[in-house]
Structures are given as C-alpha cells and as structure tokens.
C-alpha positions in Angstrom: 5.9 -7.9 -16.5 2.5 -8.2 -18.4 -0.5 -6.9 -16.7 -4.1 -8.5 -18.2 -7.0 -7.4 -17.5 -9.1 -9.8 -19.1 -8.8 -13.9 -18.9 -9.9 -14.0 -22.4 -6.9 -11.9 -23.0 -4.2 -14.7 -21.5 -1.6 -16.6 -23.3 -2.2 -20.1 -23.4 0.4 -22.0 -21.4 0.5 -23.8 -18.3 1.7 -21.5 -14.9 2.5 -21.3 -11.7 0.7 -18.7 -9.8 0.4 -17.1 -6.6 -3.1 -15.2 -5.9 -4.3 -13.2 -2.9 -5.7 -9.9 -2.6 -1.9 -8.9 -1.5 -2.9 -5.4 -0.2 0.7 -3.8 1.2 2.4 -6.7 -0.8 3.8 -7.4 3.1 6.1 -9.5 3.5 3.9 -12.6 4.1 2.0 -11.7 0.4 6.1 -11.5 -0.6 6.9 -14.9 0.9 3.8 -16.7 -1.5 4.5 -14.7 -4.6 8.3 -15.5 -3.8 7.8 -19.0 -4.0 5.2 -18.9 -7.3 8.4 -17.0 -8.9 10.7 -20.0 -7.8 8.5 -22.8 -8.8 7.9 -21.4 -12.1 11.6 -21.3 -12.9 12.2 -24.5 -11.7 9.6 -26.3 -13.8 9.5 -24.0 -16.7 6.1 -22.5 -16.1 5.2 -18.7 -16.9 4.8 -17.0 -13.3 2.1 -15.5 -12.7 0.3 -13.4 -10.1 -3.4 -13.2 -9.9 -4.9 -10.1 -7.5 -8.3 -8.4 -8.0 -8.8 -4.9 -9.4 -9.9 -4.0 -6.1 -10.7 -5.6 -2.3 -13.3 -7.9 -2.8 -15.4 -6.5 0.4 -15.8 -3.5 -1.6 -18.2 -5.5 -3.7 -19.3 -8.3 -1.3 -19.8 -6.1 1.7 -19.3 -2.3 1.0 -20.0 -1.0 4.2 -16.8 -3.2 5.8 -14.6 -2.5 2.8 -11.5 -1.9 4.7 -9.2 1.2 3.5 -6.4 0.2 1.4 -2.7 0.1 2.6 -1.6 0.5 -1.4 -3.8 2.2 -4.4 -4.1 -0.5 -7.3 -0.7 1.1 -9.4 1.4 1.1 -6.2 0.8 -2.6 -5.6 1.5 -3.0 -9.2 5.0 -1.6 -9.0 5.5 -3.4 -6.0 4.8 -6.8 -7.4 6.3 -5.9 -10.5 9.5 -5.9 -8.4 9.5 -9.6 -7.0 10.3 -11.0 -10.6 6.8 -12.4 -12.2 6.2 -12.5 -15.7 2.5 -11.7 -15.5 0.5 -10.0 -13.1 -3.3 -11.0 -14.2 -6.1 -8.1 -12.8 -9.5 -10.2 -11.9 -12.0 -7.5 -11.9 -13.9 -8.4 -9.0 -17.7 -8.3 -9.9 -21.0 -9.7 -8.7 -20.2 -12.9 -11.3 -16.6 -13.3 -9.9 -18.4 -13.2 -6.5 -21.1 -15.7 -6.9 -18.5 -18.4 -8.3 -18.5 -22.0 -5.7 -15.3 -22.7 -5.3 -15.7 -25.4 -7.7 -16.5 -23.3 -10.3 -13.4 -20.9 -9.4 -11.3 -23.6 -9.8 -12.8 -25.0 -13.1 -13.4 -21.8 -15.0 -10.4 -19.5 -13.8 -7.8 -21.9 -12.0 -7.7 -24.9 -14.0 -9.2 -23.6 -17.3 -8.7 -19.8 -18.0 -5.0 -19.7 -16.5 -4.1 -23.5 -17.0 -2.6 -24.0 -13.2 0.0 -26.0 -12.8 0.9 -24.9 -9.1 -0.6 -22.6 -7.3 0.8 -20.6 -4.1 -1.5 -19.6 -1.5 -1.3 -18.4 2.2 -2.9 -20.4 5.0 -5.8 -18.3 5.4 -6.6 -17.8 2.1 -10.3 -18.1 1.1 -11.9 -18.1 -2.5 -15.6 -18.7 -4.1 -18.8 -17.6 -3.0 -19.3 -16.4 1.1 -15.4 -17.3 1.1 -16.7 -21.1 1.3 -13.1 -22.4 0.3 -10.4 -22.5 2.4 -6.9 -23.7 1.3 -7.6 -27.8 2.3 -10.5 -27.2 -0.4 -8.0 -25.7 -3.1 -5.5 -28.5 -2.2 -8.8 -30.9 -3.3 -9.9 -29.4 -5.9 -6.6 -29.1 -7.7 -5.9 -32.5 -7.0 -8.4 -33.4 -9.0 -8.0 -30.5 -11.9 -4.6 -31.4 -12.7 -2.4 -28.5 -10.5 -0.5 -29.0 -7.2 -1.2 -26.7 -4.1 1.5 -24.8 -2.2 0.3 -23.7 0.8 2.8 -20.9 2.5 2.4 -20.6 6.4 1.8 -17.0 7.9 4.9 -15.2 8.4 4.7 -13.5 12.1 7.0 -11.0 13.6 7.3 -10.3 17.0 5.3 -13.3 17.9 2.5 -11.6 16.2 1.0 -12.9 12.9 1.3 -10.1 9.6 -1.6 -9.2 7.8 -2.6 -6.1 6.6 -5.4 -5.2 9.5 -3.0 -5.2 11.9 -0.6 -2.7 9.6 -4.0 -0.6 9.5 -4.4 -1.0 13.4 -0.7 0.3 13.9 -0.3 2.9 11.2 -3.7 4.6 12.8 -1.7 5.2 15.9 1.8 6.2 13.9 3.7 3.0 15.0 6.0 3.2 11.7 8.5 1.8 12.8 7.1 -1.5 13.3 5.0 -1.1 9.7 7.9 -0.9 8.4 9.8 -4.2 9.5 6.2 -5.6 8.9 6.1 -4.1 5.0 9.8 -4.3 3.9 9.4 -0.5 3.1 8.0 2.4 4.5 4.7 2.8 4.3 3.3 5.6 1.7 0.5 7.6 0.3 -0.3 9.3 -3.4 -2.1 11.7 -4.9 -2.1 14.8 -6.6 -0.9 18.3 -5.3 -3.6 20.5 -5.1 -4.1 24.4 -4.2 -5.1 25.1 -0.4 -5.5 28.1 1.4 -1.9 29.0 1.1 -1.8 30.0 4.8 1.8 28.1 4.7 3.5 30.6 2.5 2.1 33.9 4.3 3.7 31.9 7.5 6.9 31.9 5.3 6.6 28.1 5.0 5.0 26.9 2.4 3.6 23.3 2.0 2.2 21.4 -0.6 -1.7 20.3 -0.1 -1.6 16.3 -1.4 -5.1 15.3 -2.5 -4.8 11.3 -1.2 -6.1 8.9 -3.4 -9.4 8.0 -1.9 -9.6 4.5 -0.5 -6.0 4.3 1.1 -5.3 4.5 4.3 -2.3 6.5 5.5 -0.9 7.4 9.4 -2.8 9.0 12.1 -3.5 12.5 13.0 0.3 14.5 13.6 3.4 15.6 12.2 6.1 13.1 10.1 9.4 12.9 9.2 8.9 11.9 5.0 10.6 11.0 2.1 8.7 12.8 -0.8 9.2 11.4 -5.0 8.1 14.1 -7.2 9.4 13.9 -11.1 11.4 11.2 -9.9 13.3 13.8 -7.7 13.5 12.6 -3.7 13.3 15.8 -1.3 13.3 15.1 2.8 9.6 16.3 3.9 8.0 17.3 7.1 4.5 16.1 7.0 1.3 16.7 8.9 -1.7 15.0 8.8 -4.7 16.9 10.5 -7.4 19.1 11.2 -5.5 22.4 11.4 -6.9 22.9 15.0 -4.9 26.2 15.3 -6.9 28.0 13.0 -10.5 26.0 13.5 -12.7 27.4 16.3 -12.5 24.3 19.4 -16.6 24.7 18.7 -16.8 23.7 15.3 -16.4 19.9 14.4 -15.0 18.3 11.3 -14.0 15.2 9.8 -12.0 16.1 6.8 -7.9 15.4 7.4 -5.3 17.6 5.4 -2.1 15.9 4.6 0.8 19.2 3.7 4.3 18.9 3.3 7.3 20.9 3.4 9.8 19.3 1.1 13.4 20.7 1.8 15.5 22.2 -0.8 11.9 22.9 -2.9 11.3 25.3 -5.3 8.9 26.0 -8.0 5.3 25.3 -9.2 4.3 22.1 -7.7 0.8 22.2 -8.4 -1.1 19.0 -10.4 1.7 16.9 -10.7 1.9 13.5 -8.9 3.5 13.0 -5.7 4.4 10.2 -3.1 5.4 10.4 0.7 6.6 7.8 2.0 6.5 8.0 6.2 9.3 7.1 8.0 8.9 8.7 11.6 6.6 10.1 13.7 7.7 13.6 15.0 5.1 14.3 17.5 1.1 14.9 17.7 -1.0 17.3 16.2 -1.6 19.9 18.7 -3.3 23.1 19.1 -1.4 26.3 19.6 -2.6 28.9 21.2 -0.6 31.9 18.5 0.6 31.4 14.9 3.8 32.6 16.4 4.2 29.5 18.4 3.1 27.5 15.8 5.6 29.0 13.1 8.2 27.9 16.0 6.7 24.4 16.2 7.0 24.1 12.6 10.4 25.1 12.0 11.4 23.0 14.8 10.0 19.4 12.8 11.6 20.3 9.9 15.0 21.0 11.6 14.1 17.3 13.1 13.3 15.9 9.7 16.8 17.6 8.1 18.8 16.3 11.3 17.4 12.8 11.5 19.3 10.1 10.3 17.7 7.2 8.4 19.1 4.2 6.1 15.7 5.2 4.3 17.2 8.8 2.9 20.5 7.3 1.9 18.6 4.9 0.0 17.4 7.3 -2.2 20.6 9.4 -2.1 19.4 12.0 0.8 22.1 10.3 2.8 23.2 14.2 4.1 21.1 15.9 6.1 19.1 18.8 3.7 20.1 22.3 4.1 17.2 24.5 5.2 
C-alpha cells in the first residue's frame, strides 16, 4: 500500500475511494473501506482510502478533540490490512477546514484524486462547520462525474458502532464488548521508559510504557494483556493507575501509570517500542493496606493472566498457558 501525504504527490488515475476519519478502523469504518476495495476491483479503479493526519476537532475545536482509539501508524497498519492500494494522509489544516463542501468536492474529490466512486458512511459529514452530509456528496458527485456509495451503520447488540461509544465502554473496562465492536482487541503504544523500579525490589518487575499522548486506552485497574515487543508476543498482566498503595489518601493526582509484567521476560527492555493489546479485565485498582498484600494481589493477576484461556493468545502462538 502507498501512503501520500501530499495531493500534489498522487498518481493520476481515476479511483474508488473510501474516506472517513476511521479512528479504531471498527468494523463499520471496515464495512465502507471493504466495499471501496471491491468496487475498485470490479471496475478497474486504483483503491484508495482517504483519512486525515489527525481528528479534525483537534483543529476545528481543540478543546472537544476526543482522545484517539488508534495513534496515526496503528490505523495505518490496520487499513493497510483490508487490501487498498493507496492510503492518501489529508493533513487536516485551517485551509482543509474552511473548504464548502463544494469546494471539497471540486478541488480534492473530483479533481486532486479523480473520483470515480466514493464510499462513505451514513453519518458522514465534510466541508466547512460539517455543512455536508452524505445526500450533499451524492449531489455533488452527480454532477462532478463520480457515483456515491453510501454504507449504512453497522450496529451490534441493537446499538449503533462508532468510536464514542468504544471510548464510553473501554473507560469502564467493558473489553469484551470493544472487542466484538473492533474485530481485535483494543491496544495502546508507546515507549518503555524507566520508573521508580519499586516492581523489581517487590521481586516483580514491570515495564513503565510511556502511552502515546492522544490515545485513549482502558480505565483505572489491573488487565489480562497480550504484549508485541521485537516482534516477540509475551502474556502481560497490566495495570493502569495511580499507585494508591504507595500515595498518601491526602494527596491528589491525575497522572495514570500503565506497567506490565510480561511472563517468561528477561533482559533490558528499556527505549524500545511496545504494544499491549487488552484482552480482560482482572479486577479494580485498589488500595492495600501492606506491600505484603499487595505482592499477594499481584502474583495472584498474573497467575490469572498465565491460567486464562483466550482464542486471542493462540492467535499469536501463546496458545499454552506461560510458565511463571
């Protein structure tokens, strides 16, 4: 797959195309790209999907920018996987933003990436204040020369998917249900980066992931994980939290740690890249009045972690639950 940044950048040919913001590339955003993929091989056009280099509340309306579900080269690799020949990057800036609809259509649709078909959801919305709706596409590419395909919402449970309501239910550690909604489990990335090290004087050591800013990931408590690292998959316990066992109940804080004990680890972990992707929720964070207790608490998730039994670990060979 080709990833441009830049229309001026594009091979001139005519396309089918799906575009959407596509953050979590759910399984609605799979159902519209899906069907740009098919109609480009059964009419010979290049397929193409066309996303923005970030959510375009982040320019339009900072302050309700919503916290992504997948960082920019996540979402990459995921659409990458559904088959299109092109994935085409609109950075999403004040001139992108102030575009009519008419003039979206003219200069990016029609012109730039010479639409042939384009796949959108029903509630998709494009050109300035979101003024266009998908009945005003349909219009507009009437006249421009390129059909509209107009994919209905997918629900689940009776229940329309979109990515706020993944947000809404991965806040309160509902993975299961994320996950039926995303195709996948949901995950996080980032960096592992040195903490206190109170882990290995408690004869557990964890790694201390620095999480891409931006992204959203589950609530506060401990997880049963799937961790990548060198392209290497290791069963994690996870917990995402404020350490209350070792912060005084009269000091107040914000900032959430995300630490994970990857099972059958060893070595220097430090700087490289990992990913964790969540598969169950173990229990709640909770206070402990001892660190003995807690050490007991601990070992007890990641004896829950080795015992549990997922399709999700045998499909990254962890099909046997890891020794500890």
């Amino acid at each position: 797959m080709r990833v441009v940044t830049d229309l001026a950048d594009l091979e001139r040919c005519p396309r089918a195309l799906a575009i959407g913001t596509f953050d979590g590339v759910h399984v609605g955003h799979r159902a519209v790209i899906g069907q740009a993929v098919a109609v480009a091989a059964e009419r010979g056009l290049l397929g193409s999907v066309v996303t923005f280099d970030r959510h375009p509340l982040a320019v339009v309306d900072p302050s309700h920018a919503p916290r992504l579900l997948t960082p920019l080269i996540e979402k990459i690799r995921l659409i990458e996987e559904l088959g299109p020949e092109e994935l085409v990057l609109l950075p999403f800036d004040e001139g992108l933003a102030a575009l009519t609809p008419a003039e979206f259509c003219d200069q990016v649709l029609a012109g730039a990436l010479q639409a042939r078909t384009v796949v959108v959801g029903e509630n998709f919305n494009f050109g300035a204040g979101g003024a266009g709706d998908a009945a005003q596409l349909r219009a507009c590419g009437a006249a421009r020369g390129f059909d509209t395909v107009v994919v209905r919402l997918v629900t689940e449970h009776g229940k329309t998917i979109s990515s706020t309501r993944i947000r809404r239910l991965l806040s309160h550690g509902e993975l299961e249900e994320v996950r039926e909604i995303l195709g996948r489990p949901p995950s996080a990335a980032g960096l592992v980066v040195p903490g206190v090290q109170r882990g290995r004087t408690l004869g557990v050591p964890t790694a201390n992931i620095d999480v891409e800013a931006g992204t959203i990931f589950p609530g506060r408590g401990v997880y049963a994980a799937r961790v990548l690292v060198d392209d290497v998959w290791y069963r994690a316990a996870v917990n995402i939290g404020h350490n209350p066992t070792f912060r005084s109940k009269a000091v107040e804080t914000t900032h959430v740690t995300v630490e994970a004990f990857l099972l059958g680890f060893s070595g220097d972990i430090y700087e490289r890249p990992i990913r964790v992707d969540f598969l169950h929720k173990i229990r709640d964070e909770h206070r402990f009045e001892t660190v003995a207790e807690l050490v007991v608490q601990m070992r007890r998730d990641i004896a829950a972690t080795a015992d549990l039994e997922d399709p999700a670990f045998a499909d990254v060979g962890l099909a046997a639950p890891a020794a500890l």
